[in-house]
C-alpha positions in Angstrom: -60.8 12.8 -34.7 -60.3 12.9 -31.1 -60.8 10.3 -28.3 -63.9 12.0 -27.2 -65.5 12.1 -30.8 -64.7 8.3 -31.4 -66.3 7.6 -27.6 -69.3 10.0 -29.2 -69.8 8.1 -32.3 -68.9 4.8 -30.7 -72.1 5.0 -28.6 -74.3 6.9 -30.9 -74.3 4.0 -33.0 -74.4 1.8 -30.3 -71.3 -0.3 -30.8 -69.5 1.1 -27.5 -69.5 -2.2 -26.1 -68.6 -4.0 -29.0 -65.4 -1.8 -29.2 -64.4 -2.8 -25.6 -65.0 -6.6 -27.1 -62.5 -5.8 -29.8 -59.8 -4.4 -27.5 -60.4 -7.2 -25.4 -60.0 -9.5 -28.2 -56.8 -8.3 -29.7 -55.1 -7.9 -26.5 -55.6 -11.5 -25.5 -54.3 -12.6 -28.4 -51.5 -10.7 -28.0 -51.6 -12.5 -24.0 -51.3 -9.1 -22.6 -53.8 -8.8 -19.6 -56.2 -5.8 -20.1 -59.4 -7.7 -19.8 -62.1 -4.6 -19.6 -65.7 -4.8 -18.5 -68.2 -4.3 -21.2 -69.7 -1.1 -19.2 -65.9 0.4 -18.8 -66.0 4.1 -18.5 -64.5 5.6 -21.6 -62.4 7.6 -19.1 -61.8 4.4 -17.5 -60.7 3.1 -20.7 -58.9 5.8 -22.1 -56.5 5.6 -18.5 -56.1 1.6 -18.8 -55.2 1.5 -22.2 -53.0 4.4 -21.8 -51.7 2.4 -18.6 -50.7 -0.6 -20.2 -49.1 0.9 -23.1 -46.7 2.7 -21.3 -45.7 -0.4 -19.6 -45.6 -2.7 -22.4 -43.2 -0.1 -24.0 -41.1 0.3 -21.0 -41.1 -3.3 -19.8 -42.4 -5.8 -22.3 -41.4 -3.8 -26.3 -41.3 -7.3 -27.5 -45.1 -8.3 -26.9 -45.6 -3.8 -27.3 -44.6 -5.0 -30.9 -46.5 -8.2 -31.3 -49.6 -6.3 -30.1 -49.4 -3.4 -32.8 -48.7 -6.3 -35.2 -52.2 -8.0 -34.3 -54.5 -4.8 -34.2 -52.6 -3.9 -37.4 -52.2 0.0 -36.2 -49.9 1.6 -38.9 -46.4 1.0 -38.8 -46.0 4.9 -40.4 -48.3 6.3 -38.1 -46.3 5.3 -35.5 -43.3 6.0 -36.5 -44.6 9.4 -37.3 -44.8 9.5 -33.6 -41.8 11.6 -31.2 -40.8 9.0 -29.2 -38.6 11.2 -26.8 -41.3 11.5 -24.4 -42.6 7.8 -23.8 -46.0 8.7 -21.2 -46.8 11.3 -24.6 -45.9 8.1 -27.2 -48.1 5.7 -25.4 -50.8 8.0 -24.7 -50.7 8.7 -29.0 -50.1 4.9 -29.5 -53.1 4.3 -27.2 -54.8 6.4 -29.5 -54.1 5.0 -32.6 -54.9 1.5 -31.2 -58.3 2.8 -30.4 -58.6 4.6 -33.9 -57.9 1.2 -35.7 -60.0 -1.1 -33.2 -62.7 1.2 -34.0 -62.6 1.2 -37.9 -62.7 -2.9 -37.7 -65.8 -2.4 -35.1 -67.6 0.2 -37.4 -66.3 -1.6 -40.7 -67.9 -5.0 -39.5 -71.1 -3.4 -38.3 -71.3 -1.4 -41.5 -71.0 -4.2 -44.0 -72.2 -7.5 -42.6 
């Protein structure tokens, strides 16, 4: 799956904004400041999350940690991840954050 199909599916079943809830959610639990607007771009989106990522990983690995914990994005996924090049590792990580915030999105919608 790519970003683009997950934004596709995302808004075919109508749950676009309640994946921008999600990610706001989990980030402020994790008291990181990404704060989106509910009509975010998914390009928009895709560059902020990317965005903060990268910094968190440069600046803040700590609370970078502490926010993987909370989303609960694969500890082996990541690690499967080439960490040489950190704008391609937070791009990826971004990714994978988005993957998981979207399975507990379509999971909840799904069977509740």
């Amino acid at each position: 799956m790519s970003f683009d199909q997950l934004i596709t599916e995302a808004n075919q079943l109508d749950l676009y904004k309640k994946l921008v809830f999600q990610l706001n959610k989990d980030f402020k639990l994790a008291n990181i400041d990404l704060d989106l607007h509910e009509d975010v771009l998914p390009s928009s989106l895709k560059l902020l999350l990317h965005e903060t990522i990268f910094k968190l990983i440069q600046e803040k690995f700590t609370e970078y940690l502490n926010l993987l914990y909370i989303i609960d994005v694969s500890e082996s996924q990541v690690r499967a991840l080439d960490g040489e090049d950190v704008l391609k590792l937070s791009e990826e990580v971004s990714f994978l954050i988005l993957k998981r915030e979207w399975q507990k999105v379509w999971f909840r919608n799904t069977y509740s």
